[in-house]
Backbone of each chain as ProteinMPNN parsed JSONL, in Angstrom:
{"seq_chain_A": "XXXXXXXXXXXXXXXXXXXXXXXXXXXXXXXXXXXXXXXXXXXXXXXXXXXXXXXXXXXXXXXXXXXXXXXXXXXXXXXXXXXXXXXXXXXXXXXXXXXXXXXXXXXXXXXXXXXXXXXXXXXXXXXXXXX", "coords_chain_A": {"N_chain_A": [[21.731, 9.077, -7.596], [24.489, 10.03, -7.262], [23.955, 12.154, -6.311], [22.798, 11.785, -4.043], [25.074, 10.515, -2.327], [26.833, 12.897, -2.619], [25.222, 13.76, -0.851], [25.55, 12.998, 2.098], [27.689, 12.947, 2.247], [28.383, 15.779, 2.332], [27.115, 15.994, 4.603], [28.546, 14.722, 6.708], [29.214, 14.669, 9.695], [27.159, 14.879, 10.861], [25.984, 12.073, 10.836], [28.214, 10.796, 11.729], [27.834, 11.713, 14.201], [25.187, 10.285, 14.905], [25.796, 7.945, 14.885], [27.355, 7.64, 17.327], [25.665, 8.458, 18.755], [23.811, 5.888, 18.873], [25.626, 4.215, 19.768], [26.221, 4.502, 22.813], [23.03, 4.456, 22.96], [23.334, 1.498, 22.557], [24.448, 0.838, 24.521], [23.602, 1.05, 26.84], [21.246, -0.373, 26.581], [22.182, -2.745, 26.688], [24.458, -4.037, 27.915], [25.781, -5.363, 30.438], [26.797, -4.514, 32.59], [26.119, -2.264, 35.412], [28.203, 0.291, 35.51], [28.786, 0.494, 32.987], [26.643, 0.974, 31.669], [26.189, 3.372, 33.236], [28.467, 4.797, 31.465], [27.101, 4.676, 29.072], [25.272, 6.046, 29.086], [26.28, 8.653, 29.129], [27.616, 9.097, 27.015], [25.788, 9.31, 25.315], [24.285, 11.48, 26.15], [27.014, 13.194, 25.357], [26.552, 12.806, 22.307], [24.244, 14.018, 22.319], [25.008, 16.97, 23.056], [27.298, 17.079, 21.284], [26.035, 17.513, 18.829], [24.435, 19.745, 19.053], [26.181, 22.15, 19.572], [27.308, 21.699, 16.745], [25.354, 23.103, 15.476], [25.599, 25.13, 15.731], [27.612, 26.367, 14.41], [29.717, 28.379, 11.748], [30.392, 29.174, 8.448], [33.324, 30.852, 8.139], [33.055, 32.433, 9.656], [33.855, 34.122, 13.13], [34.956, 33.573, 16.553], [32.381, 34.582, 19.077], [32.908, 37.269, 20.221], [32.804, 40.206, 20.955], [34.912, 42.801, 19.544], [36.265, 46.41, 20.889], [34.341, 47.37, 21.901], [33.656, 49.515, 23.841], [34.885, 51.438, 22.213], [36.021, 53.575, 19.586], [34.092, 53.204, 18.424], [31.552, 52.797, 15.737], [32.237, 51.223, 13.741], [29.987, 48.954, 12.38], [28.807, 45.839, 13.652], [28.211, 42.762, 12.213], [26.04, 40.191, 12.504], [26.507, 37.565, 10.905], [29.153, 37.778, 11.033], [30.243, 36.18, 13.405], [30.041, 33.369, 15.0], [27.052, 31.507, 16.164], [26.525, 32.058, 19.28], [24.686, 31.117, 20.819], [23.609, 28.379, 21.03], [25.891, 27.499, 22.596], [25.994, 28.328, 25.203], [23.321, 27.055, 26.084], [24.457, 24.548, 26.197], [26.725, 24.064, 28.169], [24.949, 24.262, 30.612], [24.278, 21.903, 29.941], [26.065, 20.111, 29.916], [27.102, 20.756, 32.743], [25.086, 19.665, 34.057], [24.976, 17.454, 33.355], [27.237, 16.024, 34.204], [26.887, 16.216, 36.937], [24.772, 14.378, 37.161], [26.039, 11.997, 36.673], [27.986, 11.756, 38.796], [26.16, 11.177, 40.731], [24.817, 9.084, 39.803], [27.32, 7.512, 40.473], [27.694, 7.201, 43.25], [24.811, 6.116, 44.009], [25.415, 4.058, 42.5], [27.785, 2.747, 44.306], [26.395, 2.391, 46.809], [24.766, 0.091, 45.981], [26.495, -1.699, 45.419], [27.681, -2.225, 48.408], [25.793, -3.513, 48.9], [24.54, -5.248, 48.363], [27.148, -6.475, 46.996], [27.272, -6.957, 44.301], [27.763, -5.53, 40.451], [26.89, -6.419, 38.609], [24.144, -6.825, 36.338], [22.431, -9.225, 36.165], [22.955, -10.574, 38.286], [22.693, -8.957, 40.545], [19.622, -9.267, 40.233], [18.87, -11.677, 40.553], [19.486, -12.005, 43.135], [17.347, -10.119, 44.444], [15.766, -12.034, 44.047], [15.635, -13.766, 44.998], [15.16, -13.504, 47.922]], "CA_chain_A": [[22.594, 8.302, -6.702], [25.841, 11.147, -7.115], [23.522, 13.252, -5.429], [22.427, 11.532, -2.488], [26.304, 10.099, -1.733], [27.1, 13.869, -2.316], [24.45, 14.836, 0.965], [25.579, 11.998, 2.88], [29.214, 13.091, 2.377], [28.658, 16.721, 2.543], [27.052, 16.021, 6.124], [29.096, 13.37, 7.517], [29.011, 14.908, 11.361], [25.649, 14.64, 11.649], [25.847, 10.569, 10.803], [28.854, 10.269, 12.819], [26.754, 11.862, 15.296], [23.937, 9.351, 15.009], [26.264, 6.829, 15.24], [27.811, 7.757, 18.518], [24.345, 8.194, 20.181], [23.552, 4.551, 18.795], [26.32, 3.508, 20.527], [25.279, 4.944, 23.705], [21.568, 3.843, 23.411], [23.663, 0.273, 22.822], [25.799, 0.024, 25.876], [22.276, 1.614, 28.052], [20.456, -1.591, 27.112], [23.047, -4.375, 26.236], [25.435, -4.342, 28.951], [25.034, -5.914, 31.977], [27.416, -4.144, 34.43], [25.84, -0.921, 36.146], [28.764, 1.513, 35.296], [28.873, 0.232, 31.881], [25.202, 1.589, 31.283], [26.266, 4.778, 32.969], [29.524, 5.3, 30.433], [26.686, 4.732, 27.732], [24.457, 7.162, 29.467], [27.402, 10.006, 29.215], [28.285, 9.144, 25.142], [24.604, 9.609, 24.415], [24.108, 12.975, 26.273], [27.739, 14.252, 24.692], [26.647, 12.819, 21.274], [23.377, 14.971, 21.865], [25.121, 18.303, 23.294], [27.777, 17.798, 20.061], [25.039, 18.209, 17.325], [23.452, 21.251, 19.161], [27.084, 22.739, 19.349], [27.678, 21.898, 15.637], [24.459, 23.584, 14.145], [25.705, 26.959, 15.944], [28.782, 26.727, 13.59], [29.048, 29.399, 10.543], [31.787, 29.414, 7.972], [33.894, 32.343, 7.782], [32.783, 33.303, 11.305], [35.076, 33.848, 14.155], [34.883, 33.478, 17.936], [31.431, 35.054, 19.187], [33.723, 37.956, 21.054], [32.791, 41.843, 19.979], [36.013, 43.946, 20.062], [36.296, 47.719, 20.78], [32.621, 47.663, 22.035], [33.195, 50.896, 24.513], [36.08, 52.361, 21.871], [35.719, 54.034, 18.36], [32.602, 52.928, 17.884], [31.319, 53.723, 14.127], [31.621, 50.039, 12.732], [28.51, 47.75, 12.777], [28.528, 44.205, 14.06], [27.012, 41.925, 11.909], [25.706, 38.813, 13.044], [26.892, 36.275, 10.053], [30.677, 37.33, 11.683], [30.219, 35.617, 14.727], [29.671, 32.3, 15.695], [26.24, 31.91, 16.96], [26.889, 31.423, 21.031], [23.138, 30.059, 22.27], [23.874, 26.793, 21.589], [27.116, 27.324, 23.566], [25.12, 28.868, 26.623], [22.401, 25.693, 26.43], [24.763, 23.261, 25.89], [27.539, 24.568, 28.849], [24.803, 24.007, 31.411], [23.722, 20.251, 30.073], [27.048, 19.729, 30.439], [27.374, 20.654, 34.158], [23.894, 18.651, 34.668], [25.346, 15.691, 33.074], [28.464, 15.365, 35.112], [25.853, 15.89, 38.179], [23.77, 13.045, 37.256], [27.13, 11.068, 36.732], [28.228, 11.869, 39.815], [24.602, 10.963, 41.995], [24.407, 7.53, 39.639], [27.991, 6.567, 40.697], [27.037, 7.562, 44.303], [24.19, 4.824, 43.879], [26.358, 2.584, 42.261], [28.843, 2.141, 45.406], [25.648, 2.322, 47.928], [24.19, -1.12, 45.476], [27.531, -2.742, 45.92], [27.862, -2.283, 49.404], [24.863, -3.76, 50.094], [24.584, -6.88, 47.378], [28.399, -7.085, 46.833], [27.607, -6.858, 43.222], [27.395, -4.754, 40.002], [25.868, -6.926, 37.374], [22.401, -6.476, 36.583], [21.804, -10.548, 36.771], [23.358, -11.653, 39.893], [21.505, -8.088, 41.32], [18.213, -9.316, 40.09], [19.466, -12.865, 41.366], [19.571, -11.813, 45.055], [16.343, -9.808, 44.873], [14.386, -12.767, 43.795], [15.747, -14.956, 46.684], [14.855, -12.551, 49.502]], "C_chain_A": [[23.79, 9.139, -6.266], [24.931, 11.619, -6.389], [23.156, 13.117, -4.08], [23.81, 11.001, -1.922], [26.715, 11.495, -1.67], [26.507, 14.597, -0.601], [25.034, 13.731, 1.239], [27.206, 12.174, 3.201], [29.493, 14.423, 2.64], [28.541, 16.934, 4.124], [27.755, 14.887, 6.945], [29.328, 13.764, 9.119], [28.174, 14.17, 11.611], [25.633, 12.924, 11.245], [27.007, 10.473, 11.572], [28.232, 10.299, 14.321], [26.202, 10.823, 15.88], [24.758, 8.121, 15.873], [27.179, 6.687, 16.114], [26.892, 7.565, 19.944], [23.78, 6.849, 20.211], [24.458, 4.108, 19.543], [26.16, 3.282, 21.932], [24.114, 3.869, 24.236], [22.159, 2.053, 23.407], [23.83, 0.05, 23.602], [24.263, 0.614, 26.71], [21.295, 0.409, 28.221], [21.04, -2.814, 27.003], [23.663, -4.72, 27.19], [25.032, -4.611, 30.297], [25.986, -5.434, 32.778], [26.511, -2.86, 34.429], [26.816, 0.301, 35.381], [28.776, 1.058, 33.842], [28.019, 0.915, 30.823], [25.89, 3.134, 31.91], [27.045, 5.767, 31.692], [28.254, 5.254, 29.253], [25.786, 5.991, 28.19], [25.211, 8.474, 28.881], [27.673, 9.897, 27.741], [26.787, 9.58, 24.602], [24.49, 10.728, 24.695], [25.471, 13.86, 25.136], [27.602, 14.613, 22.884], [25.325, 13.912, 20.707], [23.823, 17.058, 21.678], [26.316, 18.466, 21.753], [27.199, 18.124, 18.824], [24.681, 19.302, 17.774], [24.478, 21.879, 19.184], [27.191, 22.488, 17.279], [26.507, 22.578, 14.838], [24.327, 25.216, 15.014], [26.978, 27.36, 15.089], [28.683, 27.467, 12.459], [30.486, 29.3, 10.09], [32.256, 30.573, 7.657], [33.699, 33.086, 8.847], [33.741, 33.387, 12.32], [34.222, 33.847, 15.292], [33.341, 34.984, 17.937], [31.815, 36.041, 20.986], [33.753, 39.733, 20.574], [34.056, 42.825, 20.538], [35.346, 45.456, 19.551], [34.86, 47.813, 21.077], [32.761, 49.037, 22.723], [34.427, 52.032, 23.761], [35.615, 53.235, 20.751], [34.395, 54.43, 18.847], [32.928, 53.033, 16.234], [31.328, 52.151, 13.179], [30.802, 49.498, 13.167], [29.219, 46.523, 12.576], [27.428, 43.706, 13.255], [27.385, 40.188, 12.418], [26.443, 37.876, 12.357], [28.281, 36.589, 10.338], [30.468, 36.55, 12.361], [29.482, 34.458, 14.081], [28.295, 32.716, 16.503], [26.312, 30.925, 18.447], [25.557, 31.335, 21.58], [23.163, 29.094, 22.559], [25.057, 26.357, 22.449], [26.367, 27.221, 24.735], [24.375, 27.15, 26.746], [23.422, 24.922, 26.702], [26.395, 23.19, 27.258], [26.673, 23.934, 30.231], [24.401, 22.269, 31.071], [25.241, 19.493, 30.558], [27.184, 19.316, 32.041], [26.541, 19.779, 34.85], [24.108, 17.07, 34.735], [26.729, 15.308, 34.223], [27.381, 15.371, 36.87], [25.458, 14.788, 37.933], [24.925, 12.221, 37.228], [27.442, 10.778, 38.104], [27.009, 10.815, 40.596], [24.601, 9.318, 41.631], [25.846, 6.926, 40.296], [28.037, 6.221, 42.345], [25.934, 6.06, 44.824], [24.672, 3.907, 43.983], [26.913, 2.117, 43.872], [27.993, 1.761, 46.315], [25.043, 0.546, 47.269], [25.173, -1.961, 45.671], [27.793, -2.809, 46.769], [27.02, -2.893, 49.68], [24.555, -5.345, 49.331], [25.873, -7.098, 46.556], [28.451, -7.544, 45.124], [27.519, -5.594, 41.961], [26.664, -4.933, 38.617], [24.521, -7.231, 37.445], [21.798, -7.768, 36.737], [21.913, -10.949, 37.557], [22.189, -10.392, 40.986], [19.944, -9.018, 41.241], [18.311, -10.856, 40.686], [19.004, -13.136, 42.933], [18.662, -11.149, 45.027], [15.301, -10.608, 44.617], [14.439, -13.69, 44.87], [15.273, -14.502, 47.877], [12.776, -12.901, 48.666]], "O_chain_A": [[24.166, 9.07, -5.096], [25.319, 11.356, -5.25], [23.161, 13.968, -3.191], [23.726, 11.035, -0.694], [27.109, 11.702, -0.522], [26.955, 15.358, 0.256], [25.102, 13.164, 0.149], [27.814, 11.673, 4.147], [30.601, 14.658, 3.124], [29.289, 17.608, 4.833], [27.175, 14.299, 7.858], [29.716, 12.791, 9.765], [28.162, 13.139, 12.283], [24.571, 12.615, 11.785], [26.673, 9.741, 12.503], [28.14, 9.45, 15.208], [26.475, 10.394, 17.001], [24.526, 7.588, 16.958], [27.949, 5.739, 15.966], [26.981, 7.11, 21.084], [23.279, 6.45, 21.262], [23.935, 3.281, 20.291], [25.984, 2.145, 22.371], [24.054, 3.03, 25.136], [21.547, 1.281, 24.147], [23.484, -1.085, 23.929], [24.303, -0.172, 27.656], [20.699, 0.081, 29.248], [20.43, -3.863, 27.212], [23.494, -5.899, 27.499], [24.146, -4.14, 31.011], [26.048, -6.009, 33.864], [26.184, -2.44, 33.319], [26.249, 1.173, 34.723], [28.766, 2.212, 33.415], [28.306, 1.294, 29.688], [26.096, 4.018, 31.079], [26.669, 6.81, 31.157], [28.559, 5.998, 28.32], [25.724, 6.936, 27.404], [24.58, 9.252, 28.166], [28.043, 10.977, 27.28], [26.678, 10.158, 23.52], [24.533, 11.467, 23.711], [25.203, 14.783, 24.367], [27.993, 15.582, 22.233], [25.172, 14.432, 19.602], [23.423, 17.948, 20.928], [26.362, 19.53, 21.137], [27.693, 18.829, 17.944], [24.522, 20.139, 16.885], [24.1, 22.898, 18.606], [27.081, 23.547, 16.661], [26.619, 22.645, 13.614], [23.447, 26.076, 14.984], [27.357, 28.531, 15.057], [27.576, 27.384, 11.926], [31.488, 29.312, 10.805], [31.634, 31.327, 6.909], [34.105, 34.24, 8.984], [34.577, 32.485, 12.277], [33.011, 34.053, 15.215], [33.264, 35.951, 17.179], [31.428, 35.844, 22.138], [34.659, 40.284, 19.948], [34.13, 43.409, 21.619], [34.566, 45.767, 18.65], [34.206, 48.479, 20.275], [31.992, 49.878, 22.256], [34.846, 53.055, 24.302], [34.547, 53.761, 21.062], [33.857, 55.403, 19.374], [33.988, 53.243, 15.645], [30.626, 51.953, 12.187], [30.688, 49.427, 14.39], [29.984, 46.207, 11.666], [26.227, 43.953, 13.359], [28.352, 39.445, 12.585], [27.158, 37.194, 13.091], [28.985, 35.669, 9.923], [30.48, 35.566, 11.621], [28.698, 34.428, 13.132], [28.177, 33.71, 17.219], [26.212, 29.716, 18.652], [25.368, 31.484, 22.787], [22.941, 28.593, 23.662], [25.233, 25.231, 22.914], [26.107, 26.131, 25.246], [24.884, 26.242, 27.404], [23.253, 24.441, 27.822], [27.101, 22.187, 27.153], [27.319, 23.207, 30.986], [24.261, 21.493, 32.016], [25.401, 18.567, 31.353], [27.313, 18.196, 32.535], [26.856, 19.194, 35.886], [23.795, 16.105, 35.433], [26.886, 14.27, 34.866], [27.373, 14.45, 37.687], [25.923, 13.955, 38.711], [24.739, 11.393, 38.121], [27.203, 9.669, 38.583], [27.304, 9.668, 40.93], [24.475, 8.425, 42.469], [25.695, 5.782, 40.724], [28.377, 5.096, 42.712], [26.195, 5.237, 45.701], [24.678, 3.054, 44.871], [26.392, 1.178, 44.474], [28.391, 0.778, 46.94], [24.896, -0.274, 48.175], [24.86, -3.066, 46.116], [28.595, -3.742, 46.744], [27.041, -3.155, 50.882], [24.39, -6.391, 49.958], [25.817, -7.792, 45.54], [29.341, -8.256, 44.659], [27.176, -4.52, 42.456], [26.12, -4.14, 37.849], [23.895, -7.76, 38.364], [20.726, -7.789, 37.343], [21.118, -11.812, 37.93], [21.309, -10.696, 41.79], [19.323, -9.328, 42.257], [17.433, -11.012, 41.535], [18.451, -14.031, 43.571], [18.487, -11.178, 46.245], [14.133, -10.267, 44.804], [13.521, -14.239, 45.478], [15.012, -15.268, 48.805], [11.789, -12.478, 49.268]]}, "seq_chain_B": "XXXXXXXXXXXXXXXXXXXXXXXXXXXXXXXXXXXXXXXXXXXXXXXXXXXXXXXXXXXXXXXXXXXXXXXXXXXXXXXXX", "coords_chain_B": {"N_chain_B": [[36.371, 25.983, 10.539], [38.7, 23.874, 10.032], [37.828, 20.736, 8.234], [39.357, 18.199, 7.802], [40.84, 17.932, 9.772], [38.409, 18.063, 11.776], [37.48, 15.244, 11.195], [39.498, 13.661, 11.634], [39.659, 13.691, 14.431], [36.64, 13.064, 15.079], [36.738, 10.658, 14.476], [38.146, 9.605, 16.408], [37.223, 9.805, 18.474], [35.152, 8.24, 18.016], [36.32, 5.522, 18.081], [37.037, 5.47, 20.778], [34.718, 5.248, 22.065], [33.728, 3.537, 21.269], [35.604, 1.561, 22.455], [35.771, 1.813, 25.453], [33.108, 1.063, 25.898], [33.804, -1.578, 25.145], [35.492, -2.927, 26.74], [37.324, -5.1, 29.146], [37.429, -4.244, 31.386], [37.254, -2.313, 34.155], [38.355, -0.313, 35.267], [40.246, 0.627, 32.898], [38.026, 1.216, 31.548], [37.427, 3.604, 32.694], [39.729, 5.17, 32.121], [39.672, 5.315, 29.296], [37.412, 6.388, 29.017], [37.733, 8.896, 30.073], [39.868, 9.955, 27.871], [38.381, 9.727, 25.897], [36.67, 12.111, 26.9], [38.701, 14.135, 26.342], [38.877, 14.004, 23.649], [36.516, 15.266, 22.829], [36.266, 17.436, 23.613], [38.297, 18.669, 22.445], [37.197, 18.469, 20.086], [35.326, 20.152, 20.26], [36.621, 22.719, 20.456], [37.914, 22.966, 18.116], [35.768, 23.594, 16.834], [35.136, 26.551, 17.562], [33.413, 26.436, 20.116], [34.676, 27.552, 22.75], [33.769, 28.093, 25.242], [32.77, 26.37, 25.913], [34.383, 23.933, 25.238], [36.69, 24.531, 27.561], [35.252, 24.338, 30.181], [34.586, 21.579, 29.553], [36.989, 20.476, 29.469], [37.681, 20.708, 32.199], [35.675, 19.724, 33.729], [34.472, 17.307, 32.393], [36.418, 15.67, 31.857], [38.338, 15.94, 33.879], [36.822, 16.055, 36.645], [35.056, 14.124, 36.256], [36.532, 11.952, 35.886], [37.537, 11.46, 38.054], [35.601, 11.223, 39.455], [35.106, 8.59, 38.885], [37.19, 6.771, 38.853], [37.696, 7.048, 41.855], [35.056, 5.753, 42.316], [35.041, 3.202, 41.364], [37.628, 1.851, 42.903], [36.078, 1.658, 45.066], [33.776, -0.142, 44.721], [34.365, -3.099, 42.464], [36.831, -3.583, 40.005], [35.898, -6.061, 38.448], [34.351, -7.344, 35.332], [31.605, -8.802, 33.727], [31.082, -8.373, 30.92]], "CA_chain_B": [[36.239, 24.261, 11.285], [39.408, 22.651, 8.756], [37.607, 19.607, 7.821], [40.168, 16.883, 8.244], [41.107, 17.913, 11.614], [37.114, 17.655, 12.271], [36.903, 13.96, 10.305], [39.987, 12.974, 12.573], [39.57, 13.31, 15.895], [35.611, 12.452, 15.433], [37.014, 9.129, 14.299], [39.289, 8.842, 17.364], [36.113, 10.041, 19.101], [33.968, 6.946, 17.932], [36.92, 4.396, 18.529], [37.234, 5.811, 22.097], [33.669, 5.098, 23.014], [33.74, 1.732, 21.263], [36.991, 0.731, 23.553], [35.571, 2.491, 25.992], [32.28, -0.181, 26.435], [33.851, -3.217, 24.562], [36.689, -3.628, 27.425], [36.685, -6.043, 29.797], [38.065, -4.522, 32.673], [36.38, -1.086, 34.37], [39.866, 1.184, 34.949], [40.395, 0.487, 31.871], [36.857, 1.926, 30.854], [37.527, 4.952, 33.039], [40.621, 5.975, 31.124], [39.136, 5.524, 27.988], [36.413, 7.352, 28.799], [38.853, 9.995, 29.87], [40.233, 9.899, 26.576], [37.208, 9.931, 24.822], [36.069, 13.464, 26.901], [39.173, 15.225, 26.198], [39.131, 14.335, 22.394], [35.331, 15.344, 22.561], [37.202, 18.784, 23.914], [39.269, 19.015, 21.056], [35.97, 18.72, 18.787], [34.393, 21.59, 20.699], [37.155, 24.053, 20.979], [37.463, 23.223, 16.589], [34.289, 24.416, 16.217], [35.195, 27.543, 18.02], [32.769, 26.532, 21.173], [36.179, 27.795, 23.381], [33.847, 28.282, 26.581], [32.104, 24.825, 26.116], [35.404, 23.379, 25.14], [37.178, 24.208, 28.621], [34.174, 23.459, 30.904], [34.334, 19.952, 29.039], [37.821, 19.945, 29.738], [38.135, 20.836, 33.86], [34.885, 19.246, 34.505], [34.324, 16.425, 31.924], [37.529, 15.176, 31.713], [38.797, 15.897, 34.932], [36.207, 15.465, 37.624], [34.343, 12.836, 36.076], [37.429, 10.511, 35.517], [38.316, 11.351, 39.314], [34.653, 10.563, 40.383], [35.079, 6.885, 38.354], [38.236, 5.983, 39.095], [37.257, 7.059, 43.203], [33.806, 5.006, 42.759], [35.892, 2.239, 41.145], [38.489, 1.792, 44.151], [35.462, 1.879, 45.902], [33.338, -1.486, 44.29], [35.483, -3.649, 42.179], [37.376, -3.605, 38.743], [35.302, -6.712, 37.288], [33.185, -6.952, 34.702], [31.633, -9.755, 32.543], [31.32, -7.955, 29.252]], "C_chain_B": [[37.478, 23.943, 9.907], [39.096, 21.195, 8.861], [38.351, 18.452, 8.13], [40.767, 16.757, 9.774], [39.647, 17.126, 12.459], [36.971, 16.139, 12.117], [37.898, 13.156, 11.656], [39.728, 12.714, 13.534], [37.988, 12.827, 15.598], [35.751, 10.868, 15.434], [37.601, 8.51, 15.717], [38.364, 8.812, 18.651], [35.334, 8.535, 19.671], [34.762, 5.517, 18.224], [36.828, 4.483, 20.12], [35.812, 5.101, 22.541], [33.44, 3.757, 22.526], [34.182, 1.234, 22.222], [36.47, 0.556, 24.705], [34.162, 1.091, 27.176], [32.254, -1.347, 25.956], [35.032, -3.988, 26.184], [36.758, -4.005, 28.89], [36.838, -6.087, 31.485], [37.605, -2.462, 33.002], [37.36, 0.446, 34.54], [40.05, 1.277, 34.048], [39.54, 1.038, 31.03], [36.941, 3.194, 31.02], [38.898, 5.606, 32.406], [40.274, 6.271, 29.843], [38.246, 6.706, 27.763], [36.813, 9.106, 29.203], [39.512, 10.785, 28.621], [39.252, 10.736, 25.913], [36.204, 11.504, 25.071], [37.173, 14.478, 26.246], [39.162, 15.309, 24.284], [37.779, 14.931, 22.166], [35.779, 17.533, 22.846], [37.479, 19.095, 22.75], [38.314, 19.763, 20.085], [35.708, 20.365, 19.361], [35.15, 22.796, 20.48], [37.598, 24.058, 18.754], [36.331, 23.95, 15.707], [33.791, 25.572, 16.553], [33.82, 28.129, 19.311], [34.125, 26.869, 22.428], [35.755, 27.453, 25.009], [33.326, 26.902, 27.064], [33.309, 23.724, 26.416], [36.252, 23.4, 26.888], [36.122, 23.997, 30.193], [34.245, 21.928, 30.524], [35.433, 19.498, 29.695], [38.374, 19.68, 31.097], [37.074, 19.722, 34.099], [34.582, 17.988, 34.317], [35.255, 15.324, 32.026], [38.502, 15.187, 32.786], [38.069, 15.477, 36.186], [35.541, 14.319, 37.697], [35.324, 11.671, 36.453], [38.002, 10.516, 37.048], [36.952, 10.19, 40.237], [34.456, 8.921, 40.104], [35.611, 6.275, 39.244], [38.22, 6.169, 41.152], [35.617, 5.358, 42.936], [34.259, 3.391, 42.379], [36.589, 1.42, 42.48], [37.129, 1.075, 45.504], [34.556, 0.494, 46.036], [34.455, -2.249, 43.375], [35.466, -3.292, 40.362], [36.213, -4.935, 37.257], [34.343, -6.669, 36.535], [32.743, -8.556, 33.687], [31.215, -9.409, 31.207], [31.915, -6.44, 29.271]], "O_chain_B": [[36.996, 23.792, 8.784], [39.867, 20.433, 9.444], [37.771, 17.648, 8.86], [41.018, 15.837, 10.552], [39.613, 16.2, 13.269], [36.261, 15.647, 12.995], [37.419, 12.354, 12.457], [39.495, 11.538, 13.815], [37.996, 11.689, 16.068], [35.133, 10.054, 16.12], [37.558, 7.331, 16.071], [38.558, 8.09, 19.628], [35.07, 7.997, 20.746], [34.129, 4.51, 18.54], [36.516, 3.442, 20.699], [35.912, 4.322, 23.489], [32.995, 2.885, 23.273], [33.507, 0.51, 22.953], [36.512, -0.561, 25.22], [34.199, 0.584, 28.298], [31.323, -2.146, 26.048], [35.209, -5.168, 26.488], [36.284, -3.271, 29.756], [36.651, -6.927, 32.364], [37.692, -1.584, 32.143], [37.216, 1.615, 34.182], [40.148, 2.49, 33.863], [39.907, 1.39, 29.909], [36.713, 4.008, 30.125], [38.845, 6.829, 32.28], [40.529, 7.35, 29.309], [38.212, 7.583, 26.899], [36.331, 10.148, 28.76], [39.608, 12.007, 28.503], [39.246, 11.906, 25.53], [35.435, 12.022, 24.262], [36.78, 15.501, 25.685], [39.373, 16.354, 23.669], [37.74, 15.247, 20.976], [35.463, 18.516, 22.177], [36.785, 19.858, 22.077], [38.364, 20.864, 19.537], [35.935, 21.439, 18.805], [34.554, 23.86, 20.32], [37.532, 25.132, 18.157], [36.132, 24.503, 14.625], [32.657, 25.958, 16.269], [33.371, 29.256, 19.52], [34.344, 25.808, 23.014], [36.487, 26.935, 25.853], [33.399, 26.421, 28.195], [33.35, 22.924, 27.351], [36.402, 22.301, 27.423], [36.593, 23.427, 31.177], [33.895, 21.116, 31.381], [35.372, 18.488, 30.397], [39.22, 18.82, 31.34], [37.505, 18.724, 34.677], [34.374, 17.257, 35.285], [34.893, 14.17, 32.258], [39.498, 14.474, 32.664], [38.593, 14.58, 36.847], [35.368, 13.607, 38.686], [35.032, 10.691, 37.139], [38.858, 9.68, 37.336], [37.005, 9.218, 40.991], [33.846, 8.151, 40.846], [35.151, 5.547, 40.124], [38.821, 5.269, 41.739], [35.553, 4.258, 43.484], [33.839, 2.46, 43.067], [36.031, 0.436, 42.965], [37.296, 0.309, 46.453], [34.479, -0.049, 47.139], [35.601, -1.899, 43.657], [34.526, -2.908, 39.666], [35.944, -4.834, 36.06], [33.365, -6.006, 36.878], [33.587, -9.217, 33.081], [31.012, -10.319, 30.404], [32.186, -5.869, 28.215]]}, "name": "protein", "num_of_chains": 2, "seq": "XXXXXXXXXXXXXXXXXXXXXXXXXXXXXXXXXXXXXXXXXXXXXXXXXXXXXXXXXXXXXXXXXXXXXXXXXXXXXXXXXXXXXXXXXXXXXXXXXXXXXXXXXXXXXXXXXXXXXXXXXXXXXXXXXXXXXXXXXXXXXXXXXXXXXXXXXXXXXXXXXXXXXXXXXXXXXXXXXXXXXXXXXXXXXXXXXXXXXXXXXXXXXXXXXXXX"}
C-alpha cells in the first residue's frame, strides 16, 4: 500500500495531467454552448502537448544549448547534460496547429451565429428540425 | 524542475480550466482561459522547454485571447451553463 501511494506521489504530473485532459474531454461533451466545447477542445490538446514536454525532462540537465561549439573544442558533449529538445520541436508545431484550428472553429462559430442567431447546441438543433 | 514551483502553478493550472468552463458568462471564459495559457507558459519555461514556453506565450496567450475576445464582440456574451 506505502508503495503504491509512494508511485502515485512520486508521479503526480502525470495524474494531474490526466486530470486536466478529463476535464477537457468533459467540457467537449457536456456543455452546450459552441465556444465552451472549443475552450475544452484547447485544455485537452495543451494537457496532451504538456505530458510530451514533461517526458523530455532530465534531472541535472540544463537548457538543450551547446556552448563553444566552433571554439576550443576538446570537451565532449554528452547527451544526459542536456535536456532532450524533440519533444520541444513536436510539440512547438502542435502548438501552432492548435491555435489554427482555434482560430478556423471560432471563424465557424460567428458564421453559425450569424445565420441562426444562436450558440447553444439545443436551440441550434431546435431551428434545424423546424426547417 | 524545483518541485513545489511545478505542484503550484499546475494547481493554479487545473483551477483555471475549471473557472474557465464552470462560468457563466463567455468574457469571462476568455480571460480565464488567458490565464490558464500563460500559467501553462510558466509550466513550460520550468521545465526548461524556453522555446515552447514563448511560442505559448505570443501565440497562445496572446493571439488566441485576441481571436476570442474579437469572435465574442462578434456573437454574444451569453451562455446557459
Amino acid at each position: 500500500m506505502t508503495d503504491l501511494l509512494a508511485l502515485i506521489v512520486a508521479k503526480y504530473n502525470y495524474w494531474l495531467y490526466v486530470i486536466l485532459m478529463m476535464i477537457g474531454l468533459y467540457a467537449m461533451i457536456a456543455k452546450n454552448n459552441l465556444i465552451k466545447k472549443l475552450v475544452g477542445m484547447n485544455i485537452f490538446q495543451t494537457a496532451i502537448i504538456l505530458f510530451y514536454i514533461s517526458i523530455g525532462y532530465k534531472k541535472n540537465a540544463t537548457l538543450p544549448i551547446i556552448e563553444n561549439v566552433h571554439g576550443t573544442g576538446g570537451g565532449h558533449i554528452y547527451a544526459i547534460d542536456y535536456i532532450n529538445p524533440l519533444p520541444h520541436v513536436l510539440m512547438l508545431t502542435a502548438i501552432v496547429v492548435s491555435v489554427a484550428t482555434f482560430g478556423v472553429a471560432m471563424a465557424l462559430a460567428v458564421r453559425v451565429y450569424q445565420r441562426y442567431k444562436t450558440l447553444e447546441e439545443d436551440e441550434l438543433r431546435m431551428r434545424l428540425s423546424e426547417k | 524542475m524545483y518541485w513545489p514551483i511545478d505542484l503550484i502553478v499546475l494547481t493554479f493550472v487545473i483551477f483555471c480550466a475549471i473557472a474557465a468552463i464552470v462560468v457563466k458568462d463567455l468574457l469571462a471564459t476568455a480571460i480565464l482561459f488567458g490565464a490558464y495559457s500563460f500559467m501553462m507558459c510558466l509550466l513550460w519555461a520550468v521545465m526548461g522547454a524556453v522555446d515552447v514556453a514563448f511560442t505559448e506565450a505570443s501565440v497562445g496567450a496572446g493571439v488566441s485571447t485576441v481571436f476570442f475576445v474579437a469572435a465574442i464582440f462578434r456573437t454574444s456574451r451569453r451562455t446557459k451553463d
